[in-house]
Structures are given as structure tokens and as C-alpha cells.
C-alpha angles and dihedrals in degrees: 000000000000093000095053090055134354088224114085098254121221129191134221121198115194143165141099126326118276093019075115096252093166096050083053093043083055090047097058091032078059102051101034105037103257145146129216123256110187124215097173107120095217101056094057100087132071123247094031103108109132103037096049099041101242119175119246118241089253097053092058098087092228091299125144113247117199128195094021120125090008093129147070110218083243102069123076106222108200129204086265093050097051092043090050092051095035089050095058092049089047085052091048093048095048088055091053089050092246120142108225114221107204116215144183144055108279106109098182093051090048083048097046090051093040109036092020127226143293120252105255139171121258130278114268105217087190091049095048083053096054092044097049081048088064092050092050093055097026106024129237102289086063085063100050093046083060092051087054102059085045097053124342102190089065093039087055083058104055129062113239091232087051082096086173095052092043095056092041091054089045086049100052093043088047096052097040104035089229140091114263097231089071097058090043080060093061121084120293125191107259118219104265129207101036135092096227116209118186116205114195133199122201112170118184113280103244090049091048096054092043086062095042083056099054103042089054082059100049090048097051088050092040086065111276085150101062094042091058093052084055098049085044090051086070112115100202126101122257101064100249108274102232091069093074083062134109105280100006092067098057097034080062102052084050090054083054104055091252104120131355125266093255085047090051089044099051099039083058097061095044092053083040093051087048089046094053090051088053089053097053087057091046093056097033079067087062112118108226102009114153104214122209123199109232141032125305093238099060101095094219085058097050094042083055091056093047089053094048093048082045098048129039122009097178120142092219093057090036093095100038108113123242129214114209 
């Protein structure tokens, strides 16, 4: 990839879950001798295959995978933290004369490693507490509806069931008496040292769906079930952090006698659906992304992405969609 440009390239595959980011990421890993680097959050910890959708070692094709099973489901990895860990393998890659492909479904964590972070004030362990106390005893949406008297730009951002998020956004706009939208408008530290290149899939709705569907199905079959029992199992306080996600939330209000597995498995594909939809917003939002119509396992799709990331780098062409 040197001749192409004398800047080390890395690409960034986005777009909704199940538009099959990771068999494109393959795909380009693959052609331009790269590695994966994950940013999905969820994939991060170890012992959270199924839910998250993690591919298994021999479906890798061979391939280096980076930031997956990091993590115990104990820790919380913020965006800095993963920005902090993701920065030094992209440096390592780059060193190696590797190109690293990012992939996964996690925009703030993309955004916190490209474009950098805000500079916010420290967690407060005493007030998180506090605030996932509230939740306990008034729900979520309670919550959000906090968040939005206190700041409504960043409340239009975050679902009201993105408990993590909520409570982040309440922290910051508690311990320094401002939104946090305002301090994420100030200046952040860019990633240095790489040509970024963000490929986007955007596959048609109904198709999508269809896929998302069926996949909450497979997992539950593929034994979701029994990977949330594990994670539950878990004696440490907090609760482990990947059951508040998609799937694993309600897999594990079926385990306790809360809602019926067709119930669990249906409410999973309508939150997934919806989460899908957010996505598509989020990364909408991305400056520079160049959208393909279609999924990232169909080959005329991925040959059309070769010959993009071969052919022309120019910023001005760099946001015309493509049709594959």
C-alpha cells in the first residue's frame, strides 16, 4: 500500500449490525495486508461469543484480531480506554507494515480513536452509584428524561435503554455544571500518523431486518442461553457489564422467570432492529464515509470496495455514494 500513499492507510468499515462488516473486513484484511482491530464494546470481553456476534478463531480465515477478549466482564472500558489501547496496536501494526481494518459497531468508540475526546471530568464512582440507584427504583426513561432537561442535543443522541451512555452523559453535566455537548464541541486530539478511509454498508431495510431476524434466532439456539448463565454465575460486584447489552439483557430476564423465551427472543430482534436504525444515524453523521448499497459478504460488493480503496483517494470524491 506504500505506493499508493506514502501515509500508512487504515480502514474503517461501518454500518449497521448484521450488513456483514466483519466478512468484509476479512475481505480487505485479506487484499491489503491487514489485521483487525475490533471497536465493537461488546467484543471486547471475554466470554461473550454468541451475543455479540464474535467470530469464532476458525472463521477468521487465518487473519490477526485485535481487542477482542481484552476484558473481564467486570471491568467498564470507556471510549478513552479503548482509544488509549486501540492507538498503540494501530501503531504496532503500522510498524510491521500492516494496514489495520477496524471493525465493529461501536461509533463512539471509532470517533473517540479518529477524531480524539473531549476533555471531560473524571468518573464519580459515588455519583454512578446514585444514578443506577435511580434506575433501580424509577427505570431508565426516568433517566433520560434527566439527561434531557439537562442537555437535549446529547439526549437526542442516546437511546433511553443505553443505560451506560445515560449515566456517562448525567455525570459529566453534574460534576461540571455544563452539557456535555458543549465540552464534546470544543477541540479533541485526532489520531496522527494514518490516511483514514471509512467504508460504509448500507444494505436495504427489509433485507436487513430479515438478517437481524434471523441471527437473534441462531444465537439463542447456538446457546445464548447458556453463555448468560455463565456470565450471571459471576460473584463480583458490579453486575458484569455485557449483560445490559442487546441479547444478553433479555436472555437474562428469561433465565429469571421474567418473560418467556419467545418473548426474549422477540423482544431481541425488535431493540436490535431499533439499534440498527440508531446506527445508521450515528454513522450517517460520519464525516467522509463512502456508502455502498448492499451487504459485505456479497463478492461484487467487496471487488467494488478494492477497486475504490485502489483507485481514487481524493477528499472531494470521498462522500459520493457508491452502488455496488
Amino acid at each position: 500500500m506504500g505506493a499508493l500513499n506514502a501515509t500508512p492507510l487504515l480502514i474503517a468499515v461501518v454500518g449497521p449490525t448484521a450488513s456483514g462488516k466483519s466478512a468484509l473486513g476479512l475481505a480487505l484484511a485479506e487484499r491489503f495486508n491487514g489485521e483487525i482491530v475490533n471497536y465493537d464494546s461488546v467484543q471486547l470481553y471475554r466470554g461473550c461469543d454468541i451475543g455479540s456476534g464474535k467470530l469464532a478463531p476458525g472463521e477468521r480465515l487465518g487473519i490477526p484480531h485485535h481487542l477482542l477478549d481484552c476484558a473481564d466482564p467486570s471491568e467498564t472500558v470507556t471510549a478513552g480506554d479503548y482509544a488509549r489501547q486501540a492507538t498503540r496496536v494501530l501503531n504496532r501494526l503500522a510498524a510491521q507494515g500492516k494496514t489495520p481494518v477496524l471493525v465493529g459497531g461501536t461509533g463512539l468508540y471509532l470517533r473517540a480513536l479518529l477524531d480524539g475526546l473531549f476533555e471531560a471530568p473524571a468518573r464519580s464512582e459515588p455519583l454512578r452509584a446514585r444514578l443506577r440507584a435511580v434506575e433501580e427504583r424509577r427505570g431508565s426513561e426516568f433517566l433520560h428524561r434527566m439527561l434531557r432537561r439537562l442537555d437535549g442535543p446529547a439526549a437526542g443522541l442516546i437511546a433511553p435503554q443505553d443505560l451506560q451512555k445515560v449515566i456517562r452523559a448525567l455525570e459529566v453535566c453534574l460534576v461540571s455544571r455544563q452539557p456535555i455537548s458543549r465540552l464534546q464541541a470544543r477541540g479533541r486530539n485526532a489520531l496522527q500518523g494514518f490516511r483514514s478511509l471509512k467504508i460504509g454498508l448500507n444494505p436495504p431495510r427489509e433485507l436487513l431486518y430479515g438478517r437481524i431476524n434471523r441471527r437473534t434466532e441462531r444465537m439463542f439456539s447456538d446457546g445464548l442461553l447458556e453463555e448468560v448463565s455463565a456470565l450471571s454465575s459471576r460473584r463480583e460486584s458490579p453486575r458484569p457489564k455485557p449483560l445490559e447489552a442487546l441479547g444478553y439483557r433479555q436472555a437474562s430476564e428469561h433465565l429469571q422467570g421474567r418473560i418467556t423465551l419467545a418473548e426474549a427472543i422477540r423482544l431481541t430482534q425488535r431493540e436490535t432492529r431499533r439499534y440498527a436504525k440508531r446506527q445508521m444515524t450515528w454513522f450517517r453523521r460520519e464525516p467522509g464515509v463512502i456508502w455502498f448499497l448492499g451487504f459485505g459478504d456479497d463478492p461484487n460488493l467487496q471487488q467494488a470496495a478494492f477497486e475504490r480503496i485502489q483507485g481514487d483517494f481524493s477528499a472531494a470524491d470521498s462522500a459520493r455514494p457508491l452502488l455496488a
